[in-house]
C-alpha positions in Angstrom: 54.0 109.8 21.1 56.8 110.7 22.9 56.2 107.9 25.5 56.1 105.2 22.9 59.4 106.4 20.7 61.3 106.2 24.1 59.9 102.6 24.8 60.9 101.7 21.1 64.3 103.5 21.6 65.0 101.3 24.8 63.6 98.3 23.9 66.1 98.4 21.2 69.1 99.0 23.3 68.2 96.6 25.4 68.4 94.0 22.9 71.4 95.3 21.4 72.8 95.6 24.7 72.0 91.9 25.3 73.8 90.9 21.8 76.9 92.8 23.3 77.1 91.6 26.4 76.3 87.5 26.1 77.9 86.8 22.3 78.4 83.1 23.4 74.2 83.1 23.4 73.5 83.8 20.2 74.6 81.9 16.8 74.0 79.0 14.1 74.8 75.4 16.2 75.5 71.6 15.5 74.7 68.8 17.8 75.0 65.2 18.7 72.7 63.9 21.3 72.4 60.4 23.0 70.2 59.1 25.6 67.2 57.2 26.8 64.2 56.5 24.9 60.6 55.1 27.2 57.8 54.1 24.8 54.6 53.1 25.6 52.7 52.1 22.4 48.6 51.4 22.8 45.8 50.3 20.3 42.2 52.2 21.2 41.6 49.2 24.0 44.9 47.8 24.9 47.8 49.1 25.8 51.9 47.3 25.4 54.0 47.3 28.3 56.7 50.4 28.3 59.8 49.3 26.7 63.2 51.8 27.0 65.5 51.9 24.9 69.0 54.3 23.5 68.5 57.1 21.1 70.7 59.1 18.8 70.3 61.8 17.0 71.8 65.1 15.6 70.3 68.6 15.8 70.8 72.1 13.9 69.6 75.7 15.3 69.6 79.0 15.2 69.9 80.9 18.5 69.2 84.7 18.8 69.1 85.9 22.5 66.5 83.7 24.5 65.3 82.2 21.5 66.3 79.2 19.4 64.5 77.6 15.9 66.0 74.0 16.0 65.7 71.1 13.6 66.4 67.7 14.7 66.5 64.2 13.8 66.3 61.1 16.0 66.0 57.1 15.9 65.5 54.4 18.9 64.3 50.9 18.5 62.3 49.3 20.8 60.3 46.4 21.4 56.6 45.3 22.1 56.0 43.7 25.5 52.9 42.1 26.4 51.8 39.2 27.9 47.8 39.3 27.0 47.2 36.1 25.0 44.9 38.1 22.6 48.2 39.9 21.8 50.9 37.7 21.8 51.2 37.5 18.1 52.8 41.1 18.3 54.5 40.3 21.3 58.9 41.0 20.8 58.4 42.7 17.7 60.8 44.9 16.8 59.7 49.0 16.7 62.1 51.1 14.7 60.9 54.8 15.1 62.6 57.7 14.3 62.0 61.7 14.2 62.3 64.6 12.3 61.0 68.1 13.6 61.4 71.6 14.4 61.2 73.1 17.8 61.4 76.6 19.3 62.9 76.9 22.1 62.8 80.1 25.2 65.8 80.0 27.4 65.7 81.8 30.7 67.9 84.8 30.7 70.0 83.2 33.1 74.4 83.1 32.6 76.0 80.3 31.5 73.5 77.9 32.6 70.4 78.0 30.3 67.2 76.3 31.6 65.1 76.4 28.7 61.2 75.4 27.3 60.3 73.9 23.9 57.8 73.6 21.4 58.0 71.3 18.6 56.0 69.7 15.9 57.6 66.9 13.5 57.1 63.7 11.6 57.2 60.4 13.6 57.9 56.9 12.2 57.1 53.9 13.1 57.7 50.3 11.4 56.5 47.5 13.5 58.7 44.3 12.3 56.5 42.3 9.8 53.3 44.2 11.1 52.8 47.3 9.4 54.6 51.2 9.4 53.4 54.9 8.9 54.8 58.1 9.3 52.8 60.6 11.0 52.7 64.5 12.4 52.9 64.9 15.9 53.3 67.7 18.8 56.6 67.5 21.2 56.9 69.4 24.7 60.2 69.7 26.6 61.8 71.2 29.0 66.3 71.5 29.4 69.2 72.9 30.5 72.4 73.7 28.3 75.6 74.8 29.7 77.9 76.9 28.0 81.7 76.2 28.4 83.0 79.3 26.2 81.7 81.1 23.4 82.0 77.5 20.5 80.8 74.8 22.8 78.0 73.8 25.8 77.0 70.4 27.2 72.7 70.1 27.7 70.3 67.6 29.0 67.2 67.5 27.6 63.7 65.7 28.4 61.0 65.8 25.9 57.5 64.0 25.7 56.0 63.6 22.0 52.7 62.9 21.5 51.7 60.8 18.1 49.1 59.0 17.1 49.3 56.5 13.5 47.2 54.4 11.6 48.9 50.6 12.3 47.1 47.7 10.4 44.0 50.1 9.8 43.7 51.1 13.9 44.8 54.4 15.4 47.7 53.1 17.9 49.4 56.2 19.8 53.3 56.0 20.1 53.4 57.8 23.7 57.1 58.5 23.7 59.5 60.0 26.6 63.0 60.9 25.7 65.8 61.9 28.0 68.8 63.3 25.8 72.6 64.4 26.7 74.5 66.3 24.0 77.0 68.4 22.6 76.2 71.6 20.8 79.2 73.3 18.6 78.4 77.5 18.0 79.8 78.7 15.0 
């Protein structure tokens, strides 16, 4: 009994001792991200040529410690590439996605530079110009780094794959979608 109150009692201060000592980890944050958006959208027997494109976005979290609940919200447009005669009818159509999710993020207890992992599950978009559109759910992995420059501001870079699949003029076609973000985030 005595054994487990004293693991309690410094598990505790340990965590209070980490609030104390890194204040410019933990707090409710705003962010503007920008980057580079790869898609590579296939039906069940063909697959489009990757296309990149920029992406925007904004983000808001909650960061406690080594952990973070973020939402987010992006949007990229890009553009089917083929040159497969059976496909050409889809051929430079415009894609307009966009995302809107919540990840969890684990930051390595590391000072001011903060390599982190992420989790996230959202809902993907996707209207294909004068084709079809559907939203979707969809799992998201990443991986980042954020830099804090004081106790109200850090830069990051983040890379993020998302997995989604969506029901295009009655076929499952999978939005395979890499994104490679830089951004500001603003701790209140």
């Amino acid at each position: 009994m005595k054994k487990r109150l004293f693991m309690v009692l410094f598990l505790a201060a340990f965590i209070l001792g980490m609030n104390v000592a890194l204040p410019a980890q933990s707090g409710f944050y705003l962010g503007l991200m920008g980057g580079y958006s790869a898609q590579k959208p296939s039906l069940p027997e063909f697959s489009f040529d990757q296309d990149t494109s920029f992406v925007y976005g904004v983000k808001v979290g909650l960061k406690f410690l080594m952990f973070a609940v973020e939402g987010i919200y992006f949007q990229a447009a890009h553009t089917l590439k083929t040159t497969d005669p059976f496909f050409l009818s889809w051929a430079d159509r415009q894609v307009d996605t966009n995302f809107l999710g919540v990840q969890m993020k684990y930051f390595m207890p590391i000072l001011i530079i903060h390599p982190y992992l992420s989790l996230g599950y959202g809902y993907f978009g996707a209207s294909i110009q004068e084709i079809d559109e559907n939203r979707g759910g969809g799992w998201n992995l990443g991986a980042g780094v954020e830099v804090h420059l004081g106790k109200k501001f850090a830069l990051l870079v983040e890379g993020r794959y998302f997995f989604t699949r969506l029901e295009i003029t009655q076929e499952e076609m999978k939005f395979g979608q890499f994104v490679l973000t830089g951004g500001l985030n603003f701790y209140f």
